[in-house]
C-alpha positions as CSV (number, residue, x, y, z in Angstrom):
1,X,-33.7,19.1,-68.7
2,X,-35.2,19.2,-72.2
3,X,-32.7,18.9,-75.2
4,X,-32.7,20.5,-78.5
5,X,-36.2,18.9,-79.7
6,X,-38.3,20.5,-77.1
7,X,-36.9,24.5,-77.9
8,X,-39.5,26.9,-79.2
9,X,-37.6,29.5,-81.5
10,X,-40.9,32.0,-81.6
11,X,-40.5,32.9,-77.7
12,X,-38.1,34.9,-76.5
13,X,-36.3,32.9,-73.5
14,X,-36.0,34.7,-70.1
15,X,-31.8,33.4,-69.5
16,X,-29.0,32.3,-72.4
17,X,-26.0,30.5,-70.8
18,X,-23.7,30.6,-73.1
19,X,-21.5,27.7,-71.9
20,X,-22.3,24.0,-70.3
21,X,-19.4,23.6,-68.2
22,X,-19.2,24.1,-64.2
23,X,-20.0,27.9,-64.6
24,X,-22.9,27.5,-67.3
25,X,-24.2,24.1,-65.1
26,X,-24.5,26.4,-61.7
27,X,-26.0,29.2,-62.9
28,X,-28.6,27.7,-65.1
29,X,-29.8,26.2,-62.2
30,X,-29.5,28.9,-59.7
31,X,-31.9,30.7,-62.1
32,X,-34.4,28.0,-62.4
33,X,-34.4,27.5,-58.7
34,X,-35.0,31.4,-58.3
35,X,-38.1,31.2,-60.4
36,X,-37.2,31.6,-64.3
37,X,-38.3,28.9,-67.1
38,X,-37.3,29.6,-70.0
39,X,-34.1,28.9,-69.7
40,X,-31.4,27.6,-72.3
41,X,-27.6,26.2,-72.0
42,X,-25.8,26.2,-75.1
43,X,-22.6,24.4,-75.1
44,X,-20.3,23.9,-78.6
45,X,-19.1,20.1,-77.4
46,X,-21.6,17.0,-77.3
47,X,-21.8,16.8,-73.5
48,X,-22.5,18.7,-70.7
49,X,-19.3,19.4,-68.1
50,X,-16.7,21.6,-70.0
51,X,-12.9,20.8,-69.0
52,X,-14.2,19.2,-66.2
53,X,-15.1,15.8,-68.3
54,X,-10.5,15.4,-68.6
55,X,-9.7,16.1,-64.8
56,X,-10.4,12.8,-63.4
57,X,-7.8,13.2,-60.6
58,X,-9.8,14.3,-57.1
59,X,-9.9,17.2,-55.1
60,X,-13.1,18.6,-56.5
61,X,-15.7,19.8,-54.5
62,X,-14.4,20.0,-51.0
63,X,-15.9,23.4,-50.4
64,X,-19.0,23.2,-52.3
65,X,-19.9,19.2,-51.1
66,X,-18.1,18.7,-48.3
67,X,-16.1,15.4,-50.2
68,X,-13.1,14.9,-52.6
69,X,-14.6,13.9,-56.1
70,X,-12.9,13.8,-59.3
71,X,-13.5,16.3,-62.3
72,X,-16.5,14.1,-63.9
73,X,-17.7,13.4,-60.3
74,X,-17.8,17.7,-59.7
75,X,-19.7,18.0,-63.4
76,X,-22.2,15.1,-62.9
77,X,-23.8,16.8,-59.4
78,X,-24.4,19.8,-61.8
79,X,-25.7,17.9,-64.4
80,X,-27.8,15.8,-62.3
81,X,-29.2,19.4,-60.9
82,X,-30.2,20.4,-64.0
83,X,-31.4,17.2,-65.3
84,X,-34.3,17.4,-62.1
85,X,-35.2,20.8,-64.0
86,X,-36.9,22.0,-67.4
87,X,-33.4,23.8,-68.3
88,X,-33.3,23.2,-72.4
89,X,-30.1,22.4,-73.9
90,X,-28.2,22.8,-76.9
91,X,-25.7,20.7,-77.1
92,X,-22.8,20.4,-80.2
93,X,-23.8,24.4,-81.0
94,X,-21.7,27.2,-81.7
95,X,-22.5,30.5,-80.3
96,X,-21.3,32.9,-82.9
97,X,-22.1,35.9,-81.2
98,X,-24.1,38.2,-79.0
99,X,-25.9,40.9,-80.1
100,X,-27.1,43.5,-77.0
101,X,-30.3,45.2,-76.9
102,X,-30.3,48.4,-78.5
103,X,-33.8,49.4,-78.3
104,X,-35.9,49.8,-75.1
105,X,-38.4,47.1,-74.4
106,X,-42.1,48.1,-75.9
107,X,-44.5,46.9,-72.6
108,X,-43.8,48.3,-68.9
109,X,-41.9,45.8,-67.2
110,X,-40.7,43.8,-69.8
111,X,-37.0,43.8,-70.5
112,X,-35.3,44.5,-73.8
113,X,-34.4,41.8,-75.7
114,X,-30.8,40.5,-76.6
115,X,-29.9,38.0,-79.4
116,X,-27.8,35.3,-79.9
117,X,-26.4,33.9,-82.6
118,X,-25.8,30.0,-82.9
119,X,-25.3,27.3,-85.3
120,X,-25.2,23.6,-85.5
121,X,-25.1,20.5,-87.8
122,X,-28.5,19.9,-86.5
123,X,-30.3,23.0,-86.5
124,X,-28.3,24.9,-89.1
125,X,-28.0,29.3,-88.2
126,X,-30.4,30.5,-85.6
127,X,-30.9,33.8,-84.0
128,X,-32.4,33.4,-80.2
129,X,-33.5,36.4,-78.5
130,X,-33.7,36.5,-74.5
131,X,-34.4,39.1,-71.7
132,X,-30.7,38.2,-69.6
133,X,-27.6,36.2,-71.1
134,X,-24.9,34.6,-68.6
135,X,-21.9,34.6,-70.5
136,X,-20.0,31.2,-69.3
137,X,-17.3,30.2,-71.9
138,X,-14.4,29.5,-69.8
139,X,-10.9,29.9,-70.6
140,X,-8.1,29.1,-72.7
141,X,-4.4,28.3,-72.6
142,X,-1.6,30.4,-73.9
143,X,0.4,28.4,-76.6
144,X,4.2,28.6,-77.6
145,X,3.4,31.1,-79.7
146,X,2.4,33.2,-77.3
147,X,5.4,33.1,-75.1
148,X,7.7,32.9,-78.1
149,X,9.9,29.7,-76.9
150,X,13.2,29.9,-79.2
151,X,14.0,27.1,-81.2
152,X,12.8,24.4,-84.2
153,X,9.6,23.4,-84.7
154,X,9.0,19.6,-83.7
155,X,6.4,17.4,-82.7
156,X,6.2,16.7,-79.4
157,X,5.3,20.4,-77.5
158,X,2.0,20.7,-76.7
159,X,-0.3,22.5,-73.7
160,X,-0.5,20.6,-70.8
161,X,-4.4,20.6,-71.2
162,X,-4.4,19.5,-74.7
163,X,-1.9,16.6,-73.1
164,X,-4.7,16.0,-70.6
165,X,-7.2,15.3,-73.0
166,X,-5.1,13.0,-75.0
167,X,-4.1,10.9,-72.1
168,X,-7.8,11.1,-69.8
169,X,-9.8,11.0,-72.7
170,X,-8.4,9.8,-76.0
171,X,-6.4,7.5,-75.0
172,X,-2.7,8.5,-75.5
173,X,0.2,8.4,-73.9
174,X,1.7,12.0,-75.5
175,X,5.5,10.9,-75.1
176,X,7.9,9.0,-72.7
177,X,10.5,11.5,-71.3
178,X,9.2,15.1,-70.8
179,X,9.9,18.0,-69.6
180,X,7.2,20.5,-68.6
181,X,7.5,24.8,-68.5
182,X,5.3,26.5,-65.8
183,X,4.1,25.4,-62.3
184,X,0.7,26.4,-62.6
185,X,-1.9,23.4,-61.6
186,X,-2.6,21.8,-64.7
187,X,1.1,21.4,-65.4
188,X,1.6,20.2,-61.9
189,X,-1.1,17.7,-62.1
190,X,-0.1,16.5,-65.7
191,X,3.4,16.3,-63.7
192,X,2.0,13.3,-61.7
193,X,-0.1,12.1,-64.5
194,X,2.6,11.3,-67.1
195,X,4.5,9.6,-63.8
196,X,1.3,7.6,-62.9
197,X,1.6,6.5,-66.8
198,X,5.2,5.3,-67.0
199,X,6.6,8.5,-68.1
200,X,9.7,10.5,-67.4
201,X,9.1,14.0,-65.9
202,X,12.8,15.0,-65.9
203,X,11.8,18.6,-64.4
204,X,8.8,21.2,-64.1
205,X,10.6,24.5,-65.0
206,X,9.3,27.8,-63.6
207,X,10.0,31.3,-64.9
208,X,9.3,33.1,-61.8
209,X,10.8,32.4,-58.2
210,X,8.0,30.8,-56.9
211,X,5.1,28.6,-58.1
212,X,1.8,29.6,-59.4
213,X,-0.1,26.7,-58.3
214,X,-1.3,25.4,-55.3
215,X,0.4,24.2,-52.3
216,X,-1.4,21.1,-51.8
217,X,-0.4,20.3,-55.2
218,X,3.7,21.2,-55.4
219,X,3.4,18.5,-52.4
220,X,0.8,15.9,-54.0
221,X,2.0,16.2,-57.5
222,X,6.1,16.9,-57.5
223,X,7.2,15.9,-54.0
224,X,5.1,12.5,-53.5
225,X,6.8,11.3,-57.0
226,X,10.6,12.9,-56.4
227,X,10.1,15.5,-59.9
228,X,12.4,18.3,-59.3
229,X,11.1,22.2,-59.7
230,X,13.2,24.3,-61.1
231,X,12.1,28.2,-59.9
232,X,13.4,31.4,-61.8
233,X,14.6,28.5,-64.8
234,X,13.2,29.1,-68.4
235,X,13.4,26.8,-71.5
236,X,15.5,28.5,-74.1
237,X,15.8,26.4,-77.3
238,X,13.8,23.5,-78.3
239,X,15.9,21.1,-80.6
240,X,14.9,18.0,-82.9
241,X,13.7,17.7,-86.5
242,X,10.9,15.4,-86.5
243,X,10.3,15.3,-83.0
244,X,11.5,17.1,-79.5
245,X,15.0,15.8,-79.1
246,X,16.4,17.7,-76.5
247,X,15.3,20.8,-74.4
248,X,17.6,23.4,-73.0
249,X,17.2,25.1,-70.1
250,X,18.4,28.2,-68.4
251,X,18.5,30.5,-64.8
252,X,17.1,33.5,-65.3
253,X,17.7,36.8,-63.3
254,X,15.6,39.6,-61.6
255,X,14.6,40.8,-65.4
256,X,13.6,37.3,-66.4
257,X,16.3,37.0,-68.7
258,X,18.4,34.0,-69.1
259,X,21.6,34.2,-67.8
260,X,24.2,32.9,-69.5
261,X,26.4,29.7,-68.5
262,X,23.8,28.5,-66.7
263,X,22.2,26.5,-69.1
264,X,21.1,22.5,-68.6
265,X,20.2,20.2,-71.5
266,X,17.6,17.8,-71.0
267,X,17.3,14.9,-73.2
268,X,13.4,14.6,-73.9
269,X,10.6,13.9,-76.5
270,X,8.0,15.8,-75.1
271,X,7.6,19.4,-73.9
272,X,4.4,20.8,-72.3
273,X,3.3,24.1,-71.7
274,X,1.5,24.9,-68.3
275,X,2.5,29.0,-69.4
276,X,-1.2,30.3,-68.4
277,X,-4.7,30.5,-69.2
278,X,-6.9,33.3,-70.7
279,X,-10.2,34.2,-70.0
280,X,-12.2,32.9,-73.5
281,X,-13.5,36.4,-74.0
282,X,-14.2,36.8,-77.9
283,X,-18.0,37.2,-78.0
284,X,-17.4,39.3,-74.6
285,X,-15.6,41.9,-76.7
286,X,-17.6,41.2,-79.6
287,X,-20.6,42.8,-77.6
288,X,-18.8,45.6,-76.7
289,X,-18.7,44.5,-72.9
290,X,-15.6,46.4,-71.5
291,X,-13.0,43.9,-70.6
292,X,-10.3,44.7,-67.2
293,X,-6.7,44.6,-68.2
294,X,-5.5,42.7,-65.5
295,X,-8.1,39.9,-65.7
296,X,-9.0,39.8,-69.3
297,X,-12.3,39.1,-68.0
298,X,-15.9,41.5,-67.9
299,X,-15.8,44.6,-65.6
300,X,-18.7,43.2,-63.4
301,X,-21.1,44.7,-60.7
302,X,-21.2,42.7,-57.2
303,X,-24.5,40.4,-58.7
304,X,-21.4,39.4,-61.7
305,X,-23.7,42.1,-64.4
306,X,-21.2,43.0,-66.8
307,X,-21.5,47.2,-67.8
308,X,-24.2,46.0,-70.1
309,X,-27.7,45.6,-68.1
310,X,-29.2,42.0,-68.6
311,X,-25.4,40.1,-69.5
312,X,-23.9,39.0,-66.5
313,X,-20.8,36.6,-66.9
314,X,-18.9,34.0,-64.3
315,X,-16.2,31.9,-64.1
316,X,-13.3,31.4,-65.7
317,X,-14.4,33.6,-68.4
318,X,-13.9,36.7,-65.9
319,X,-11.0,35.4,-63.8
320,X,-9.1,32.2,-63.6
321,X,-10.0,30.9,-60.5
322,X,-8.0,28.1,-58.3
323,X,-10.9,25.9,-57.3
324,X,-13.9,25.0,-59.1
325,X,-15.9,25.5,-55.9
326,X,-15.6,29.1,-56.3
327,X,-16.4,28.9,-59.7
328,X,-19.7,27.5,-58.9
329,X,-20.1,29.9,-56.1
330,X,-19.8,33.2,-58.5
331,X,-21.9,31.4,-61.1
332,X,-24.5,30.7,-59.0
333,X,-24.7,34.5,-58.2
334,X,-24.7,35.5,-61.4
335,X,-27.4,32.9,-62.6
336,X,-29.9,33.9,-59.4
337,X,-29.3,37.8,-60.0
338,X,-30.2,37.2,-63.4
339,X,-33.4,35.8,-62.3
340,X,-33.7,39.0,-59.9
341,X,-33.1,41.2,-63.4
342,X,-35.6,39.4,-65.0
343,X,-38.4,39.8,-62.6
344,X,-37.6,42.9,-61.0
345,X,-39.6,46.4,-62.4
346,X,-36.9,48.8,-60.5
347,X,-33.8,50.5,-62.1
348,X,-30.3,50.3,-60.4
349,X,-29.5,53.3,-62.3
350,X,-30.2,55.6,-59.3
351,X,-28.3,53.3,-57.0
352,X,-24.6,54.7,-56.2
353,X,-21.7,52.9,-56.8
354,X,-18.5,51.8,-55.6
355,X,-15.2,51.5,-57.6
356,X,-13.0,48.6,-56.2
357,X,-9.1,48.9,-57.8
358,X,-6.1,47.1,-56.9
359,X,-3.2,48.5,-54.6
360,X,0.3,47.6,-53.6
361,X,0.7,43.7,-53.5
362,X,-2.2,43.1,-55.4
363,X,-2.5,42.1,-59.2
364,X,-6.6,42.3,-59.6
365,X,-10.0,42.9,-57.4
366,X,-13.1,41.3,-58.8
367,X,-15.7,43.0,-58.8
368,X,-14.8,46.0,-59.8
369,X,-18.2,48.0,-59.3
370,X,-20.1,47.4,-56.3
371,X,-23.5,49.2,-56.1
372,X,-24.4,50.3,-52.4
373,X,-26.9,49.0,-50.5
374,X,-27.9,49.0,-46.8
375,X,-27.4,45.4,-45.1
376,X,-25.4,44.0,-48.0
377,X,-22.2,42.1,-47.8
378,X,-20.1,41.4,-51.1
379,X,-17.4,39.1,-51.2
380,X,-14.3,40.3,-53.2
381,X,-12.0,38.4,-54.5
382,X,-8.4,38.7,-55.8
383,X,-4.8,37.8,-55.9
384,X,-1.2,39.0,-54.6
385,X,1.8,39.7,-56.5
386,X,4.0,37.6,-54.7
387,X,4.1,34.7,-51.8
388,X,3.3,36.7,-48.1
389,X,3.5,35.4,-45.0
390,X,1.9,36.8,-41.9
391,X,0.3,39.7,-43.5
392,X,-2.6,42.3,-43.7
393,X,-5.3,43.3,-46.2
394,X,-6.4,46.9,-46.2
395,X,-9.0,48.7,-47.6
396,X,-9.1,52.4,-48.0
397,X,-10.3,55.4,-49.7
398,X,-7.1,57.8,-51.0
399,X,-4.8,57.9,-47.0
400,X,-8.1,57.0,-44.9
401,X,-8.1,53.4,-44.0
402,X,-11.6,51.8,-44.0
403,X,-10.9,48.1,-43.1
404,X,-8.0,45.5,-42.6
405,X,-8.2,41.9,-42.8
406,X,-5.2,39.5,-41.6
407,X,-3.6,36.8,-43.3
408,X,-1.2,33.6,-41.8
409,X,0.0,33.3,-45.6
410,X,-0.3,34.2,-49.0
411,X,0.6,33.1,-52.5
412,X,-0.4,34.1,-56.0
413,X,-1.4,30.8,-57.1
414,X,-4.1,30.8,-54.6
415,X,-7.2,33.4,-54.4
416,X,-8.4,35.4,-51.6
417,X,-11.7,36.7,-50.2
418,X,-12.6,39.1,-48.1
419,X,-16.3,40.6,-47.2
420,X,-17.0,43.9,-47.5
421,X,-20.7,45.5,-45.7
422,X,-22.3,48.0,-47.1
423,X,-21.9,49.6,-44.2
424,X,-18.6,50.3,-44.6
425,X,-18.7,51.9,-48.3
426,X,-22.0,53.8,-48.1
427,X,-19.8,57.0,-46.7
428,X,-17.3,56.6,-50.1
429,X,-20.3,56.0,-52.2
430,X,-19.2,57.8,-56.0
431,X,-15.4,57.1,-55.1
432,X,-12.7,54.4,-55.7
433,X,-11.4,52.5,-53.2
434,X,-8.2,50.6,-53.3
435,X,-7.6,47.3,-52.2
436,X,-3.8,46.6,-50.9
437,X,-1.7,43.8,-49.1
438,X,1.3,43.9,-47.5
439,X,3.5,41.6,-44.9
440,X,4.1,42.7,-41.5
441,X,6.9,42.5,-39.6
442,X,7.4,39.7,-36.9
């Protein structure tokens, strides 16, 4: 791994990662093991790792390594990876933006060139052109503004990451009684955190009848440490002047609204917001790279290439995965197909393609486009609406059904796969297929 020093601004590089966390690690090095070497990580902090540097509970890598590592344990393999390679990095840069090709390379074979713009305190404004870009930026959290919590504005309410950081990395206990709104994983985990820190947790408070985060958690995190969840609750005024004084909080019904006479007031100082995360997609949309509605990540091809040839993007950035496993899993995809892009002299244009959309009981399918090939299996992944128990998965093309896959249990917190074979979609080849769920009956 070579570091800011060693980069040569004259060539173009073959691969861009824009992004040095889990995603960015795994596919830089998928690509340098598939042959590319010019290859460069960019990443805005001062170290390598992403949001994986503030998780230092376990439970990392049991499907990628086989053993239960914490967040800084997960990043280090990576790192390590990469270190044992000539990967270049750029670390405390900005990536500004990402300029597509948009004229066709001059020499047969060659591949035209994309730019990206950075900056740093170091190297001041650069432009960096490069033959493939894996777009690896991760996502964000949604704030209270975003959700609009009623109420005054004191200290005291932050997101639950932001309260991660504080505590794993800065130092800081954030307050001593909270309260915490949405039962995704990060809030569950930050649940047992503040605990493990002399805290108060008075509740976790979920909008929806069930909770978005894993199961493994709810048990680890809320039942191990006696925290009560509150399902289909919502927090409907915030009160203090300086700081979080008190936090009321109400049922809500079918519509999600509160219902009235059922509020509870919680005497608190802190509030923390575990209300969702969004894919990081600004440069993404910048580039003109069409975006899915329900993921707010890339449309992508089965090798993770967004609609643009030579960009591909992974990881949180194109869906908000459960496990970091997976993310490394799609990112290394996406960093050895951009390896395949590089050095391959045949078009995909003539290949036909597949269009994968979501049916009953399903919120999103990723990827949407899968070209089709003879002998290929692609694994798709998505999410339900709502918690299933013994149920199936089907596949089909307008009444025909192509496939069904069967499930013990379900829940939207957690993300599915299935495999799909060539085989199977070469006949619907130009078409859409639809990818449903549903329970079945005992």
């Amino acid at each position: 791994m070579q570091t800011q020093a060693n980069m040569q601004q004259n060539t173009p590089y073959e691969l861009i990662v824009v992004g040095g966390g889990p995603a960015g690690l795994a596919a830089a090095n998928a690509a340098w093991q598939a042959g590319l070497r010019r290859v460069l990580i960019v990443e805005r902090d001062r170290e390598l790792g992403g949001i994986l540097n503030q998780c230092i509970h376990n439970g990392f890598g049991l499907h990628r390594f086989g053993d239960q590592l914490t967040g800084p344990e997960y990043a280090e393999r990576y790192e390590n990876m990469v270190a044992e390679t000539g990967v270049e990095v750029a670390l405390d840069t900005m990536v500004l933006s990402v300029e597509p090709a948009t004229a066709p390379a001059l020499d047969v074979g060659e591949k035209p060139l994309h730019h990206v713009h950075l900056i740093s305190q170091a190297e001041g404004y650069r432009v960096l052109a490069t033959q493939t870009i894996v777009l690896a930026m991760g996502c964000r959290e949604r704030t209270r503004g975003a959700i609009g919590i009623p109420g005054t504005r004191p200290a005291g309410v932050y997101t639950a990451g932001a309260a991660q950081r504080y505590i794993n990395m800065e130092g800081y206990l954030v307050g001593k009684r909270a309260i915490i709104l949405g039962s995704g994983d990060i809030g569950l985990i930050m649940a047992r955190r503040m605990t493990l820190e002399g805290a108060k947790v008075a509740a976790v408070v979920e909008l929806m009848p069930y909770s978005g985060g894993l199961s493994r958690n709810i048990v680890q995190c809320l039942d191990d440490f006696g925290i009560p969840l509150l399902l289909a609750h919502t927090i409907v005024d915030i009160r203090g002047h300086r700081r979080v004084e008190q936090v009321v909080v109400a049922e809500v019904g079918p519509d999600n609204k509160p219902v009235a006479g059922t509020e509870q007031t919680f005497d608190v100082d802190t509030v923390l917001l575990s209300v969702g995360l969004l894919p990081e997609n600004e440069l993404t949309r910048q580039a003109n790279i069409p975006l899915d509605p329900r993921t707010r990540g890339a449309v992508v091809f089965e090798d993770m290439q967004t609609q643009v040839p030579g960009i591909f993007a992974c990881g949180n950035v194109v869906q908000v995965h459960d496990l970091v496993d997976f993310v490394s899993q799609e990112a290394e995809l996406a960093g050895a197909a951009a390896a395949a892009y590089v050095q391959s002299t045949d078009s995909t244009e003539s290949i036909s393609v597949v269009e994968l959309t979501p049916g009953e009981g399903v919120s999103y399918v990723l990827p949407q486009r899968i070209r089709v090939r003879d002998g290929q299996t692609t694994s798709v992944s998505f999410r339900v609406r709502k918690p299933m128990g013994r149920s199936q998965i089907c596949l089909s093309a307008g009444d025909t059904e192509i496939k069904t896959f069967r499930r013990q249990r379900m829940a939207p917190g957690e993300m599915e796969h299935v495999k799909l074979r060539g085989a199977d979609l070469a006949l619907y080849a130009g078409g859409t297929l639809r990818l449903s769920a549903q329970e079945m009956g005992e």
